[in-house]
C-alpha positions, 0 to 999 in steps of 0.5 A: 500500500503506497502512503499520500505524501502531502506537503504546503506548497507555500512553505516549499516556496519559502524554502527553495529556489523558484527554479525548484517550484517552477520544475515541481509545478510542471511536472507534478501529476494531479496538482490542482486537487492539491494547490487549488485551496491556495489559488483561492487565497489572493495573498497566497505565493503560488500565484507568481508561478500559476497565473 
């Protein structure tokens, strides 16, 4: 049985390099079930790598 691995995209923004977040955003299968709730939120970081 594979376990669900879940992270805060905003905490891995404040920790990488946006070159990281960019190839994560890209290549992450399934992501808009998981980083939807942040795109709701208007102060949130993600949107200066999803627009």
């Amino acid at each position: 049985m594979r376990e669900e691995i879940t992270f805060n995209i905003e905490d891995l923004i404040e920790v990488l390099y946006p070159c990281h977040i960019e190839y994560i955003l890209k290549n992450w299968r399934q992501k808009e079930q998981y980083i939807q709730p942040y795109l709701e939120k208007k102060n949130s970081k993600i949107h200066a790598f999803i627009r």
